[in-house]
N, CA, C and O atoms as a GROMACS GRO file, in nm:
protein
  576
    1UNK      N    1   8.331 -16.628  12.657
    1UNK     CA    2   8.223 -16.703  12.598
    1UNK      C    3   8.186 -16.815  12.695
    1UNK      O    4   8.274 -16.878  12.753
    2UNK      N    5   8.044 -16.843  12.715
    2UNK     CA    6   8.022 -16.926  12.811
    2UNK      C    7   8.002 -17.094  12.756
    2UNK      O    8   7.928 -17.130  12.664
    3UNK      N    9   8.077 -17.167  12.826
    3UNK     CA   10   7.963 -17.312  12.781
    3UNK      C   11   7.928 -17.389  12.856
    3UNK      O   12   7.944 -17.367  12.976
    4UNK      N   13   7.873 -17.497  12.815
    4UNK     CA   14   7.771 -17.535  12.880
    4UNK      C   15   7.845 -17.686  12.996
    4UNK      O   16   7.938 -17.764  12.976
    5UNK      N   17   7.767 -17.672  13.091
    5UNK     CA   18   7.833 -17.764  13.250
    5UNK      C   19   7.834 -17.876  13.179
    5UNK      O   20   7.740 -17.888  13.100
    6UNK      N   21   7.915 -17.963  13.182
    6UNK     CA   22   7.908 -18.128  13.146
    6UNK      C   23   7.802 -18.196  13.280
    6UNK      O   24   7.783 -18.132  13.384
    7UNK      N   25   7.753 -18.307  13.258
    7UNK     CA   26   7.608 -18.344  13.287
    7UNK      C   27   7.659 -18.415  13.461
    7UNK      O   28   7.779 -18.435  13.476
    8UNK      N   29   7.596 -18.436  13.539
    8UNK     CA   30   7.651 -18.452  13.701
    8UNK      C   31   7.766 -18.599  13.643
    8UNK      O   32   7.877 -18.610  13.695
    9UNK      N   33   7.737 -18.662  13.577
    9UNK     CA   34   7.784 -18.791  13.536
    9UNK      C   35   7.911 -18.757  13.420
    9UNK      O   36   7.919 -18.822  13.315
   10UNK      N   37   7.967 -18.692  13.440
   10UNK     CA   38   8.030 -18.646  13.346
   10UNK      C   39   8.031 -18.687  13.217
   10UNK      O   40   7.912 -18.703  13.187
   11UNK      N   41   8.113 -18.719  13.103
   11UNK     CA   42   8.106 -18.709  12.955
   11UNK      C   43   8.123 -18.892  12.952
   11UNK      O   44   8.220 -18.960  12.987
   12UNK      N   45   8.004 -18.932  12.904
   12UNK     CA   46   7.992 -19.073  12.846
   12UNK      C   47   8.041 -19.096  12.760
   12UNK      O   48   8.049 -19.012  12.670
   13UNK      N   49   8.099 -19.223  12.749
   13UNK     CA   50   8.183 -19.317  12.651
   13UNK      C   51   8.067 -19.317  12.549
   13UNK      O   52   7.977 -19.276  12.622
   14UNK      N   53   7.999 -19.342  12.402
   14UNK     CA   54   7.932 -19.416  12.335
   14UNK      C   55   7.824 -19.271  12.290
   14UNK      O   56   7.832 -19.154  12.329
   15UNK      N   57   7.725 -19.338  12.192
   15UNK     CA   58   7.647 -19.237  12.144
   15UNK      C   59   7.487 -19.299  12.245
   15UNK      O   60   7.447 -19.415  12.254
   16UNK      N   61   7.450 -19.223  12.284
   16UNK     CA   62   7.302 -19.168  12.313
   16UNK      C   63   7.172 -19.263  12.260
   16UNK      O   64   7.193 -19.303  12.146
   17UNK      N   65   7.083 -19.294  12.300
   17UNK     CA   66   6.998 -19.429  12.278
   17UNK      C   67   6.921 -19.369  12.219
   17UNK      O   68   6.857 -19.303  12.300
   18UNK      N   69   6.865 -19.341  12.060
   18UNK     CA   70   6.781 -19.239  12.026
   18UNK      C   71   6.594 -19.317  11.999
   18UNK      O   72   6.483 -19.271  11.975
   19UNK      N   73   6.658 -19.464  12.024
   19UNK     CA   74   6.525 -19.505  11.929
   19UNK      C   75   6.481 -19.628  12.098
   19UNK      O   76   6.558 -19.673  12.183
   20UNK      N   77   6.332 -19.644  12.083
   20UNK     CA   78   6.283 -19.637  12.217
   20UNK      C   79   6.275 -19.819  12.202
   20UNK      O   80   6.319 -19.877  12.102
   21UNK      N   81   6.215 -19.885  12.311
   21UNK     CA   82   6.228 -20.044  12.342
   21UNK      C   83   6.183 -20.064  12.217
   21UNK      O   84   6.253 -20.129  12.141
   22UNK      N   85   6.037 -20.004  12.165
   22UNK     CA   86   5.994 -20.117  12.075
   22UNK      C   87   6.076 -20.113  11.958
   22UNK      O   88   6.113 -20.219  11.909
   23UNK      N   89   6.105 -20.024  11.917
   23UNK     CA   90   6.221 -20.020  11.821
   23UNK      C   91   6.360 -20.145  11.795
   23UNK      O   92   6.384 -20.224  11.703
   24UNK      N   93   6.423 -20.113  11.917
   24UNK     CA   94   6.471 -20.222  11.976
   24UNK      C   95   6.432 -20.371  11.963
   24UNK      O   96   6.501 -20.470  11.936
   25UNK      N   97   6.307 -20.358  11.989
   25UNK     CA   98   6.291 -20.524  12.017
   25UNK      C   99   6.215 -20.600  11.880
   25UNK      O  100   6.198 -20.722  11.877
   26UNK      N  101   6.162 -20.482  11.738
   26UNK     CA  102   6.160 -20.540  11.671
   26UNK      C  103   6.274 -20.555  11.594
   26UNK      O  104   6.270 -20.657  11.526
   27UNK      N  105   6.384 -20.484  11.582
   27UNK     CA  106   6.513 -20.519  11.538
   27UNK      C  107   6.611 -20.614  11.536
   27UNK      O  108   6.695 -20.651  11.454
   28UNK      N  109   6.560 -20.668  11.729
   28UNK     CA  110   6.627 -20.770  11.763
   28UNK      C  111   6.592 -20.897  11.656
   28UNK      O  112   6.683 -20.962  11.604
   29UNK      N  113   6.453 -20.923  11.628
   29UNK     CA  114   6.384 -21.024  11.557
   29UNK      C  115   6.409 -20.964  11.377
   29UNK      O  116   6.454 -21.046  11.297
   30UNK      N  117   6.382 -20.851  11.340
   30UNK     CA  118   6.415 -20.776  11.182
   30UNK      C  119   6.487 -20.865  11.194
   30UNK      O  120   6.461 -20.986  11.194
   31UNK      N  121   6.652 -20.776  11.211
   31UNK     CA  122   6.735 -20.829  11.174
   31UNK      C  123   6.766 -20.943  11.107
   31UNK      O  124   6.799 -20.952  10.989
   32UNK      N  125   6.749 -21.052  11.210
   32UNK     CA  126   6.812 -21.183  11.180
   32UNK      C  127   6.666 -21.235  11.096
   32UNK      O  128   6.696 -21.350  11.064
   33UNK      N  129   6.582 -21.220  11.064
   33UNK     CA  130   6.463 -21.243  10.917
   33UNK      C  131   6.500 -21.240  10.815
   33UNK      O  132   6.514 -21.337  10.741
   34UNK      N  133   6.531 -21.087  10.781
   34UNK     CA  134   6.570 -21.032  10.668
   34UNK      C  135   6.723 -21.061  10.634
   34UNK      O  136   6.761 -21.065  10.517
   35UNK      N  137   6.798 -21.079  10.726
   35UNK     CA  138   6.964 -21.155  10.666
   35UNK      C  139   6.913 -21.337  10.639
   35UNK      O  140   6.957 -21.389  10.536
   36UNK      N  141   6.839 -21.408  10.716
   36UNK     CA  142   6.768 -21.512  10.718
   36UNK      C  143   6.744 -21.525  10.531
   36UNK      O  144   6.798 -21.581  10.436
   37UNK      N  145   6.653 -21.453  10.555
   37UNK     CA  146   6.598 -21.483  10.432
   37UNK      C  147   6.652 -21.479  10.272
   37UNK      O  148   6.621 -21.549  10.176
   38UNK      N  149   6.784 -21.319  10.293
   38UNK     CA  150   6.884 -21.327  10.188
   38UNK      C  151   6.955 -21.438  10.206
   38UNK      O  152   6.977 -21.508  10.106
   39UNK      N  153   7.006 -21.480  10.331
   39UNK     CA  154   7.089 -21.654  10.304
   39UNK      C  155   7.019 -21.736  10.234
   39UNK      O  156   7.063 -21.757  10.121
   40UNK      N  157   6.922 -21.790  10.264
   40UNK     CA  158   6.828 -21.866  10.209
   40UNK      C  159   6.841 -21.876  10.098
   40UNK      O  160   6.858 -21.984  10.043
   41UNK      N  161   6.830 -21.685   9.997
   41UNK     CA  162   6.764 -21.742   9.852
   41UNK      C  163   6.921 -21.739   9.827
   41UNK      O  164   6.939 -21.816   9.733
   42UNK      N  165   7.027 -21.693   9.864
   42UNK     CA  166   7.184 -21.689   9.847
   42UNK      C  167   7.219 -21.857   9.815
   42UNK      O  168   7.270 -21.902   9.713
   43UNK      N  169   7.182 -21.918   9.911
   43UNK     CA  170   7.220 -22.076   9.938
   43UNK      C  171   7.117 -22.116   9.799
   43UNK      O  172   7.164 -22.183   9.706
   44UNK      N  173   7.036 -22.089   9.797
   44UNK     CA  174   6.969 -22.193   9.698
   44UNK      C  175   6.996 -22.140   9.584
   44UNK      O  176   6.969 -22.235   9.511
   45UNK      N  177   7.045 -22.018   9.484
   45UNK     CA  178   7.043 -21.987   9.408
   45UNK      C  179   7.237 -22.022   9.418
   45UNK      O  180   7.302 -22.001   9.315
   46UNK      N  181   7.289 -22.060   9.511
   46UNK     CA  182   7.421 -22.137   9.485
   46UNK      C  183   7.401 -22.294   9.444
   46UNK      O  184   7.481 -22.354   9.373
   47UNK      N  185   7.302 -22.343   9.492
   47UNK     CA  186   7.274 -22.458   9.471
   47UNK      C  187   7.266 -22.501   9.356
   47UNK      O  188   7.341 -22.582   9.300
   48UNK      N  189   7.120 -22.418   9.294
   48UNK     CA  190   7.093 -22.449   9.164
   48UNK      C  191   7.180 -22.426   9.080
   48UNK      O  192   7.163 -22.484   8.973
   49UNK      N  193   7.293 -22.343   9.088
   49UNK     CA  194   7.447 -22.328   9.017
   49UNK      C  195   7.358 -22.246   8.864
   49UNK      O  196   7.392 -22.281   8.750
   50UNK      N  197   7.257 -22.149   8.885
   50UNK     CA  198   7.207 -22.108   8.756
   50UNK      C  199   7.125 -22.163   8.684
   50UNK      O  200   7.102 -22.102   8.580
   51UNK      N  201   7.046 -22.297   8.706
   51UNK     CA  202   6.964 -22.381   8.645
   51UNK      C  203   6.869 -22.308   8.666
   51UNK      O  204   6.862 -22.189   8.698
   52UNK      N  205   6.766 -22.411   8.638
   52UNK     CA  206   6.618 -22.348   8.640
   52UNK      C  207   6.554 -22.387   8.802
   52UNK      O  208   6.597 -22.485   8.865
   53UNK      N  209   6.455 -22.301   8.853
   53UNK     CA  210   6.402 -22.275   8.983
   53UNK      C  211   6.330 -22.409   8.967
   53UNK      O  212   6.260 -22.439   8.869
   54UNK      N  213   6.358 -22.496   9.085
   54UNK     CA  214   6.254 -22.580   9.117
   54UNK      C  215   6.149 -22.576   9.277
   54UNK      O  216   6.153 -22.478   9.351
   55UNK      N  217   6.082 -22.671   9.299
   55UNK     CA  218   5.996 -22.638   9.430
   55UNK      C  219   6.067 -22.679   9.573
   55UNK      O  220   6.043 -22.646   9.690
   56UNK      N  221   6.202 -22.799   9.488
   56UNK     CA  222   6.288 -22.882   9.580
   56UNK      C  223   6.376 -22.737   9.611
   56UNK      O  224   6.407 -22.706   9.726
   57UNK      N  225   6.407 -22.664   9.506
   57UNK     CA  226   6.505 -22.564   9.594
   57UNK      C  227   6.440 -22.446   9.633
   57UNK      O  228   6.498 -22.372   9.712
   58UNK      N  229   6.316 -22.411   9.587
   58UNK     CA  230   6.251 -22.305   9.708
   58UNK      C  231   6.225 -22.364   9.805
   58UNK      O  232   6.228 -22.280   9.896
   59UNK      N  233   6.185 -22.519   9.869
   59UNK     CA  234   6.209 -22.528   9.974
   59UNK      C  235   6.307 -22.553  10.045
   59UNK      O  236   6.300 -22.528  10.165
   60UNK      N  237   6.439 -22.618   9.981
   60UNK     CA  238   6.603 -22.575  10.062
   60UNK      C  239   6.608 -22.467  10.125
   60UNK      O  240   6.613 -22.457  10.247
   61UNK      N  241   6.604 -22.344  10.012
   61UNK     CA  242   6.611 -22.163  10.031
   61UNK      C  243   6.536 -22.165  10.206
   61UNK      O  244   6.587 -22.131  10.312
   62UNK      N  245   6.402 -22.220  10.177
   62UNK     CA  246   6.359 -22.147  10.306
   62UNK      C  247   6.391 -22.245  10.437
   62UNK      O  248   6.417 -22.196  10.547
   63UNK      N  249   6.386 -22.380  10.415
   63UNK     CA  250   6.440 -22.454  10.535
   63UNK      C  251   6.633 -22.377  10.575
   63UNK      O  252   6.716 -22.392  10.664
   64UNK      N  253   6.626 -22.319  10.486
   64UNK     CA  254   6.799 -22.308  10.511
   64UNK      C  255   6.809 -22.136  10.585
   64UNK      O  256   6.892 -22.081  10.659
   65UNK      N  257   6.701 -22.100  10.532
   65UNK     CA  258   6.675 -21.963  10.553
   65UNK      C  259   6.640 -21.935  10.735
   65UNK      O  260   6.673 -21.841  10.807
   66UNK      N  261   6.540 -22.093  10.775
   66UNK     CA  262   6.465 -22.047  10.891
   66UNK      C  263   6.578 -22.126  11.005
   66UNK      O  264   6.572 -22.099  11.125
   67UNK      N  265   6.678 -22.224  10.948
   67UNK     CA  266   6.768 -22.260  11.012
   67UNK      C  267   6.864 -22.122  11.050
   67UNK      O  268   6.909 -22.089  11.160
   68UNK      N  269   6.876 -22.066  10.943
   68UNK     CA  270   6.985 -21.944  10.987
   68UNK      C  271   6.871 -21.851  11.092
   68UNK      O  272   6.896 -21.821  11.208
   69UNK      N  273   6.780 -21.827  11.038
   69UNK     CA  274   6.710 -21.718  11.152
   69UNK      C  275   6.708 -21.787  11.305
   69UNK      O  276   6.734 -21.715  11.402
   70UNK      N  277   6.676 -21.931  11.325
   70UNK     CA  278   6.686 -21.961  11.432
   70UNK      C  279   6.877 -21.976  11.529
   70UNK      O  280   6.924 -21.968  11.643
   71UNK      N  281   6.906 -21.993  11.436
   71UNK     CA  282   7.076 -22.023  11.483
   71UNK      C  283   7.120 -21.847  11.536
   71UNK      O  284   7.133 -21.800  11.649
   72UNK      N  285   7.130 -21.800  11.435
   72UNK     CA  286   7.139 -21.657  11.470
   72UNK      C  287   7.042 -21.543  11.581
   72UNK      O  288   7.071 -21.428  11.614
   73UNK      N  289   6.919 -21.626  11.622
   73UNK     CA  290   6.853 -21.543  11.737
   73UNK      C  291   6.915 -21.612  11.872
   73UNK      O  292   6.914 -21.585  11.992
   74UNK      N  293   6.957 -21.689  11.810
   74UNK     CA  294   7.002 -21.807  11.994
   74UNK      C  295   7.164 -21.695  11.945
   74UNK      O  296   7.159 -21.574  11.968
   75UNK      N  297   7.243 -21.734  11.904
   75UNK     CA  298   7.383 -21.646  11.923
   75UNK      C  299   7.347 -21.519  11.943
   75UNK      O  300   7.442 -21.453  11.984
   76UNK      N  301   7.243 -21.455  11.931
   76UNK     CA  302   7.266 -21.302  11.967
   76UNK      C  303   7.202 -21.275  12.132
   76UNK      O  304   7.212 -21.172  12.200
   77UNK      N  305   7.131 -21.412  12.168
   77UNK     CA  306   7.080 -21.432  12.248
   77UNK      C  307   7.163 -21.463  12.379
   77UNK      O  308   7.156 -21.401  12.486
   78UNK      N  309   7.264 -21.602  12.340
   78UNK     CA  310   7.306 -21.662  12.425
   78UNK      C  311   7.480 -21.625  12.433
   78UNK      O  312   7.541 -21.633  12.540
   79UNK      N  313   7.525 -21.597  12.345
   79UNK     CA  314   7.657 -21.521  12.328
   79UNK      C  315   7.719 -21.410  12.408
   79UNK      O  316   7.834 -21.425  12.447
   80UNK      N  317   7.622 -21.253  12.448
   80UNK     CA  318   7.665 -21.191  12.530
   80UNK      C  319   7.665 -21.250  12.692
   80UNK      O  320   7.733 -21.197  12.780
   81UNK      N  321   7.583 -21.361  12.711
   81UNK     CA  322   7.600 -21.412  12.858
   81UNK      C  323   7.745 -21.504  12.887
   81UNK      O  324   7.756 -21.553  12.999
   82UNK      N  325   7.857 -21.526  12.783
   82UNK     CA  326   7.960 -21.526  12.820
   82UNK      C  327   8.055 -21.478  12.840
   82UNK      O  328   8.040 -21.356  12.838
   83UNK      N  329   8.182 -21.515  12.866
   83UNK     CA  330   8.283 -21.424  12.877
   83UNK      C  331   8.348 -21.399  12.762
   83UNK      O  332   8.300 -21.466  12.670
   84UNK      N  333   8.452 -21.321  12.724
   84UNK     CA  334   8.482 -21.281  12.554
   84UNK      C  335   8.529 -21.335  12.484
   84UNK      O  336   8.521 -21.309  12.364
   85UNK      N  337   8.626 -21.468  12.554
   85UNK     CA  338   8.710 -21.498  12.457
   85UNK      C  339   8.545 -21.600  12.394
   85UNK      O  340   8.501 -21.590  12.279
   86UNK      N  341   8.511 -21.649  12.456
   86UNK     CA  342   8.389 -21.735  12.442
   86UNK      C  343   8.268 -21.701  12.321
   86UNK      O  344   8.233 -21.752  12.215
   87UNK      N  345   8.224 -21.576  12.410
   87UNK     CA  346   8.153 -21.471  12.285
   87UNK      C  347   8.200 -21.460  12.156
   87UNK      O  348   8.126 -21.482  12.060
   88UNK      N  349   8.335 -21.421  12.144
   88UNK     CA  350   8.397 -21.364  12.017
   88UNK      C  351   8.378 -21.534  11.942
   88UNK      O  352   8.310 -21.557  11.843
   89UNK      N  353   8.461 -21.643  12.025
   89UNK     CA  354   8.437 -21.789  11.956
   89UNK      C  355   8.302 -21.842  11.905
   89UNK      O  356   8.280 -21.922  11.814
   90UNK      N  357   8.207 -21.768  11.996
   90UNK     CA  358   8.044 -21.835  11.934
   90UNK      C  359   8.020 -21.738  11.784
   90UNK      O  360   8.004 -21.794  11.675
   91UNK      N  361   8.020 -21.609  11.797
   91UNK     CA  362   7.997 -21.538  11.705
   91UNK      C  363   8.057 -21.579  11.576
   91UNK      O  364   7.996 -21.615  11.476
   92UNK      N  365   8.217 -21.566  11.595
   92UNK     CA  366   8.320 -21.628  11.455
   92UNK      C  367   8.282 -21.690  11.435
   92UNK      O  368   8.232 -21.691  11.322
   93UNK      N  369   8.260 -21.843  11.547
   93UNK     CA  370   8.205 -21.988  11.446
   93UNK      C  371   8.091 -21.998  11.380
   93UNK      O  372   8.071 -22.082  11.292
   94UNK      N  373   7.985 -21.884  11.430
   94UNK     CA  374   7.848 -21.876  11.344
   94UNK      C  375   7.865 -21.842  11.212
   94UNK      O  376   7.810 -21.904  11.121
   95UNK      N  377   7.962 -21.715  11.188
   95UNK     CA  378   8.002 -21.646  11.063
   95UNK      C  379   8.082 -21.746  10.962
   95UNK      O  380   8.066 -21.730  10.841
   96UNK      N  381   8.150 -21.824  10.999
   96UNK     CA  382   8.217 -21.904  10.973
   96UNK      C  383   8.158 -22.061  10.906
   96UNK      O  384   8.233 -22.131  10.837
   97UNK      N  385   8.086 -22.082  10.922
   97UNK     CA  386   7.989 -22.217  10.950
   97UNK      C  387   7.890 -22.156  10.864
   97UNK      O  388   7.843 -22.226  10.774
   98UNK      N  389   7.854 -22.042  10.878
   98UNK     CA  390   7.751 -21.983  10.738
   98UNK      C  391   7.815 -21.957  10.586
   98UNK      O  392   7.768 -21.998  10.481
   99UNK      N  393   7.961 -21.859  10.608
   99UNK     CA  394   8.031 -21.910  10.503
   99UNK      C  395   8.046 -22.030  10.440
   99UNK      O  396   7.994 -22.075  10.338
  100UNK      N  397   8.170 -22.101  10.561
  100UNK     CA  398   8.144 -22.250  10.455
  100UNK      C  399   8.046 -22.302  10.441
  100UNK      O  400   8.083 -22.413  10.401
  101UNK      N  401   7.916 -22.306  10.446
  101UNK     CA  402   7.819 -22.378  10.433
  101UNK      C  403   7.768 -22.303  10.279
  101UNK      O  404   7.738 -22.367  10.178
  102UNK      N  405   7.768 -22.152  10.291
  102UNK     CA  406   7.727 -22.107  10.166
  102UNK      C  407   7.803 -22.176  10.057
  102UNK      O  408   7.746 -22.234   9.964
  103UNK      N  409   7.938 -22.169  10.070
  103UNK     CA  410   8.057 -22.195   9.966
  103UNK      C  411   8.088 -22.370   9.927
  103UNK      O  412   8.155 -22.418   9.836
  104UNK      N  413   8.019 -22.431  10.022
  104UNK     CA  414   7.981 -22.594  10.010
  104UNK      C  415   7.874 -22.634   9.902
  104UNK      O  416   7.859 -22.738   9.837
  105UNK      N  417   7.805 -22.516   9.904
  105UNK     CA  418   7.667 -22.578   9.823
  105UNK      C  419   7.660 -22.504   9.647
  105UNK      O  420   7.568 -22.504   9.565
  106UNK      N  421   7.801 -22.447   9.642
  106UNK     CA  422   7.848 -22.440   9.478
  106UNK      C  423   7.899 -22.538   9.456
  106UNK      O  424   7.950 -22.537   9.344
  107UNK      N  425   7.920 -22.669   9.532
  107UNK     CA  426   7.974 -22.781   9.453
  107UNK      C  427   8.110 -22.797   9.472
  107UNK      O  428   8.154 -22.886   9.400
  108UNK      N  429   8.235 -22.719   9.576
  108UNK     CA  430   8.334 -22.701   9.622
  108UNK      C  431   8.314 -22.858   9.721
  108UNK      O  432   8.218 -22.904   9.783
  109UNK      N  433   8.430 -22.901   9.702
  109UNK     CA  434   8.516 -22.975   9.830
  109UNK      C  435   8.422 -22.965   9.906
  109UNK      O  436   8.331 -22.885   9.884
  110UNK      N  437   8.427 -23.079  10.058
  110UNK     CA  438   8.407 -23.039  10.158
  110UNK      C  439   8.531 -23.006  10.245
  110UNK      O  440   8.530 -22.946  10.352
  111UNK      N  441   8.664 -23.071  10.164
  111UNK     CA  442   8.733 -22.944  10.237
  111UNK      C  443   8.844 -22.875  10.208
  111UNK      O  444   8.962 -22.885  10.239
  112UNK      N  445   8.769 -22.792  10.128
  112UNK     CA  446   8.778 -22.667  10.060
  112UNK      C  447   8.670 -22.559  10.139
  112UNK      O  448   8.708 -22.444  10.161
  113UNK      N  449   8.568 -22.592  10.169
  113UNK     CA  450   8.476 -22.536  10.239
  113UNK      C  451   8.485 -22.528  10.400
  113UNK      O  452   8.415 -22.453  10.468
  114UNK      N  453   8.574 -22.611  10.445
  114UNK     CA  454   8.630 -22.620  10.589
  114UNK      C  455   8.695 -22.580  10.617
  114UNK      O  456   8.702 -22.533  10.731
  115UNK      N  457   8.806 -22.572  10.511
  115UNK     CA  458   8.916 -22.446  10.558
  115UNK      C  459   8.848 -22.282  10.506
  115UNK      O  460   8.864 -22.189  10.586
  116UNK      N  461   8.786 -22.258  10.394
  116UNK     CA  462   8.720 -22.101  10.379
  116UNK      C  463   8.634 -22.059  10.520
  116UNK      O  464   8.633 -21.949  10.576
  117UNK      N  465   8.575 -22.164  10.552
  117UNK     CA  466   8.526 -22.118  10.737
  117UNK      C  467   8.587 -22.122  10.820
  117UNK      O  468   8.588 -22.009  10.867
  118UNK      N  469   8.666 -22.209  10.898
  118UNK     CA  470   8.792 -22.156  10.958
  118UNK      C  471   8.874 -22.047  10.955
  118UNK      O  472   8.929 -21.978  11.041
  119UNK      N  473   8.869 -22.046  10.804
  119UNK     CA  474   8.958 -21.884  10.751
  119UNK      C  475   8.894 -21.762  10.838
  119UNK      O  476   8.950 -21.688  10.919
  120UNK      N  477   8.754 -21.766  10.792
  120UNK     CA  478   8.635 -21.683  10.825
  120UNK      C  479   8.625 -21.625  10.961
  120UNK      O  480   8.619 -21.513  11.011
  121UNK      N  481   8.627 -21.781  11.009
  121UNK     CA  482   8.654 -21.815  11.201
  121UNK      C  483   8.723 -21.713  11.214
  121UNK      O  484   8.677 -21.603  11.247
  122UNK      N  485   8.849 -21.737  11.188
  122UNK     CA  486   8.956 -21.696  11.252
  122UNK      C  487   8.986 -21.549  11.282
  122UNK      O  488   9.032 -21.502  11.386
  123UNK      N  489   8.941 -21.465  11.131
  123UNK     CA  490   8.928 -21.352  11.089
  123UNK      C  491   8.848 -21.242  11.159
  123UNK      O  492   8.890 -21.129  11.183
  124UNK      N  493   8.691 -21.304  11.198
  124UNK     CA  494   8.598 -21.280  11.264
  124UNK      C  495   8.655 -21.266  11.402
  124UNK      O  496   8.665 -21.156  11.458
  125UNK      N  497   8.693 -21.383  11.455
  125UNK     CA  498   8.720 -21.356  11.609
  125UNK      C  499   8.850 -21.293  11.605
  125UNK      O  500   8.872 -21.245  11.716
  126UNK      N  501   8.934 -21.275  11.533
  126UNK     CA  502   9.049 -21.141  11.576
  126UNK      C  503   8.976 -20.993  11.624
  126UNK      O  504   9.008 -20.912  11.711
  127UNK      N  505   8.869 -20.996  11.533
  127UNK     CA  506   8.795 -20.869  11.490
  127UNK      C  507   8.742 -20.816  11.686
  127UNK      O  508   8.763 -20.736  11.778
  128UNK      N  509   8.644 -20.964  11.629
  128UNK     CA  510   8.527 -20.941  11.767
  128UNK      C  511   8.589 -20.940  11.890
  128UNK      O  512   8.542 -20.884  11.989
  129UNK      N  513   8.742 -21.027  11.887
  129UNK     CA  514   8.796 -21.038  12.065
  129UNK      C  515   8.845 -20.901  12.103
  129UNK      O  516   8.848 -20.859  12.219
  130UNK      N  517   8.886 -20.830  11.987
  130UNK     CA  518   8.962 -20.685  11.977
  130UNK      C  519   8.867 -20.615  12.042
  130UNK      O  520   8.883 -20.554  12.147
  131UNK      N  521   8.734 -20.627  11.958
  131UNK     CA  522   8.627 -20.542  11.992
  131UNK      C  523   8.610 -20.551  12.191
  131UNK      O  524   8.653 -20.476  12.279
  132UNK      N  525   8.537 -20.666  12.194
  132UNK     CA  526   8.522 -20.663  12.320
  132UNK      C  527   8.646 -20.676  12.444
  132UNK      O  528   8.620 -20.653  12.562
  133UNK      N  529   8.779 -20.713  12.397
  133UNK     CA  530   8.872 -20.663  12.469
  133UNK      C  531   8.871 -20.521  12.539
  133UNK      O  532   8.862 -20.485  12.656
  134UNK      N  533   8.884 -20.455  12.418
  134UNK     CA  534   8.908 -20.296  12.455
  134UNK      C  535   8.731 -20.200  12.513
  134UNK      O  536   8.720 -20.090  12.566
  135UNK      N  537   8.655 -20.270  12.488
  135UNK     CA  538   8.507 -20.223  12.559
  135UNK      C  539   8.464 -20.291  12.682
  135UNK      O  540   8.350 -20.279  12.726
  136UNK      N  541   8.605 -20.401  12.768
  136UNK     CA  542   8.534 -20.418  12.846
  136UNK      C  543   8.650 -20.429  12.963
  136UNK      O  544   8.767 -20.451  12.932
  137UNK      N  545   8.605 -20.412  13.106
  137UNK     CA  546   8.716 -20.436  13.200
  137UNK      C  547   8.781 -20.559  13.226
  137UNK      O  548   8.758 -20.636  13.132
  138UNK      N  549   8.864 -20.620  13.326
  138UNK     CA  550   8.900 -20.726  13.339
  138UNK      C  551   8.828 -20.804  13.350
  138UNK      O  552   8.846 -20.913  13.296
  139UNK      N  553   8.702 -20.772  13.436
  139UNK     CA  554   8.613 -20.867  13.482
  139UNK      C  555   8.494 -20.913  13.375
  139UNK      O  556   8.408 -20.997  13.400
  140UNK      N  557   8.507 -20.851  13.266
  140UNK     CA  558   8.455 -20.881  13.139
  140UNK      C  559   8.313 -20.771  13.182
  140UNK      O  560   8.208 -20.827  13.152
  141UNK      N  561   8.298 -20.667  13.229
  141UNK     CA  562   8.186 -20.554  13.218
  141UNK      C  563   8.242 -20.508  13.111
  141UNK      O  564   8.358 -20.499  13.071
  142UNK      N  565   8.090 -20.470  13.050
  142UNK     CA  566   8.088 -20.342  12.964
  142UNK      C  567   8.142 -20.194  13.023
  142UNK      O  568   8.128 -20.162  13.141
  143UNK      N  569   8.190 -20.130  12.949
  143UNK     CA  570   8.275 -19.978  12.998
  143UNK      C  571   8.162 -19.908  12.956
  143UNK      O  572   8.105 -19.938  12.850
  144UNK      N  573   8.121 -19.807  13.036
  144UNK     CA  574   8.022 -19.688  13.070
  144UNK      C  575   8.102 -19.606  12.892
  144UNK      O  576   8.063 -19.497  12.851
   0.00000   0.00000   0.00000
């Protein structure tokens, strides 16, 4: 039975790029909108602790909303241009700092809410240093 030659480059690490730049580059911006914007009404509907909707907390929701969209396009931005232990530290502390910040504005401690992000921190960057440990060489490249 015959099969087929593996490609001059032999067998690549990873899956295949199926969806083209623009795809890509509105995702880059999607993304962090649409999680943006669930923080937002997340945070303010923690705020109001179940009360009734006011105009003071639809505008928290969205000042809090366009703070996260901007915080989160600079980390996805400025994060891979370091090295990992660095990366994994910017990423965790973002995840981390959004937690406790969500979990601050039910009316918790502030620190009660400092240690649940730290927690977060910590958790996150085990995850992410693992990740990019093992996907990248010494010199901190990405592996083909």
């Amino acid at each position: 039975m015959a099969h087929a030659a593996p490609a001059s480059g032999g067998m690549t690490r990873g899956s295949p790029d199926v969806f083209g730049p623009q795809v890509h580059t509105a995702a880059r911006y999607g993304i962090p909108v649409v999680l943006g914007l669930v923080y937002g009404y997340w945070a303010a509907a923690n705020r109001r602790g179940g009360g009734e909707i006011t105009g003071w907390n639809i505008l928290f929701g969205f000042v809090t909303a366009l703070a996260f969209i901007v915080l989160c396009v600079a980390v996805a931005t400025f994060a891979p241009l370091l090295k990992r232990e660095l990366h994994s530290l910017v990423k965790s502390g973002f995840a981390g700092a959004a937690v406790g910040f969500l979990y601050s504005q039910t009316g918790e401690s502030v620190l009660r809410s400092a240690v649940l992000g730290l927690v977060v921190t910590a958790g996150v960057f085990v995850v992410f240093f693992y990740r990019y440990y093992t996907h990248e060489d010494g010199e901190g490249n990405r592996l083909p």
